[in-house]
C-alpha positions in Angstrom: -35.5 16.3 0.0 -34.4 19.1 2.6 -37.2 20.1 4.7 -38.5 23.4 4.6 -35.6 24.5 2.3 -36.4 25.9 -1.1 -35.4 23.5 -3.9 -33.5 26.6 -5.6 -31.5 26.7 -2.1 -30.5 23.1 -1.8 -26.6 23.6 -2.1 -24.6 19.9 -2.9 -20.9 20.0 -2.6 -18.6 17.4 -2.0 -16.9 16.7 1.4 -13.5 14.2 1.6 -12.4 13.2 4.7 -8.7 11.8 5.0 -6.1 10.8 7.3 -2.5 12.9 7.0 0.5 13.1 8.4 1.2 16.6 8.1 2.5 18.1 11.4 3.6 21.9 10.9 1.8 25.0 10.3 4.0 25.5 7.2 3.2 21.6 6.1 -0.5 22.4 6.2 -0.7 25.6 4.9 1.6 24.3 1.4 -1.4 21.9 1.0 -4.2 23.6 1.7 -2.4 26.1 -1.0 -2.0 23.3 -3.7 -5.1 21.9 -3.1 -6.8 25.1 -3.7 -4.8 25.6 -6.8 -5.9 22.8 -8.3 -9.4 22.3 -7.3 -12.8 24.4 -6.6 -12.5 24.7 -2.6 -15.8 25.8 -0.4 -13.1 25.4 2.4 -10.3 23.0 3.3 -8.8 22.6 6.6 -5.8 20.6 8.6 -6.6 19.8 12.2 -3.0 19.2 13.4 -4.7 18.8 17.0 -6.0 15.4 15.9 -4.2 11.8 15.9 -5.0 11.2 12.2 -4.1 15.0 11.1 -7.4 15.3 9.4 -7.6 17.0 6.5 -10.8 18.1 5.3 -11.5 19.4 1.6 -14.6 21.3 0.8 -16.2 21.3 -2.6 -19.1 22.9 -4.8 -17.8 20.7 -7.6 -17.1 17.0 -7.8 -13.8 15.2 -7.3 -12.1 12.0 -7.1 -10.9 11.1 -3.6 -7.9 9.2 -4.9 -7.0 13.1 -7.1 -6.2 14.5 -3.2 -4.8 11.5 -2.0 -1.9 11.6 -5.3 -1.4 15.9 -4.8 -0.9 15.6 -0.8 1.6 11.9 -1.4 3.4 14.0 -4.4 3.7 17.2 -1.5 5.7 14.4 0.4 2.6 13.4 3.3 0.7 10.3 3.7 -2.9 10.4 2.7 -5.8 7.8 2.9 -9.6 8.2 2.9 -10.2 8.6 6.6 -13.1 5.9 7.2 
């Protein structure tokens, strides 16, 4: 249980974590696009910055990790659960 947080408060949602290999602007915002087509996004984010190209998918709702991995591959990137 959250401390001092109301139980009517407690917010869940669904973080995924994977490694990409998206490199442009233009690569990242297609996906972030698709990905927010498709599912119910809080927020999703690329850091291009980083050596594993995170990408980052925000979720009120649950999904399958392996749904994002088969919508980035299909966009033409690589895409495995970060661990």
């Amino acid at each position: 249980m959250h401390k001092n947080i109301p139980n009517n408060q407690i917010r869940n949602e669904m973080i995924g974590i994977f490694r990409t290999n998206i490199t442009s602007v233009h690569d990242k915002n297609n996906v972030i696009k698709a990905i927010s087509s498709l599912f119910e996004v809080q927020s999703c984010s690329v850091d291009l910055e980083d050596c594993d190209r995170v990408l980052r998918v925000a979720s009120p709702a649950t999904f399958q990790e392996q749904e994002i991995i088969e919508l980035v591959t299909n966009l033409g990137f690589a895409c495995a659960v970060l661990d």
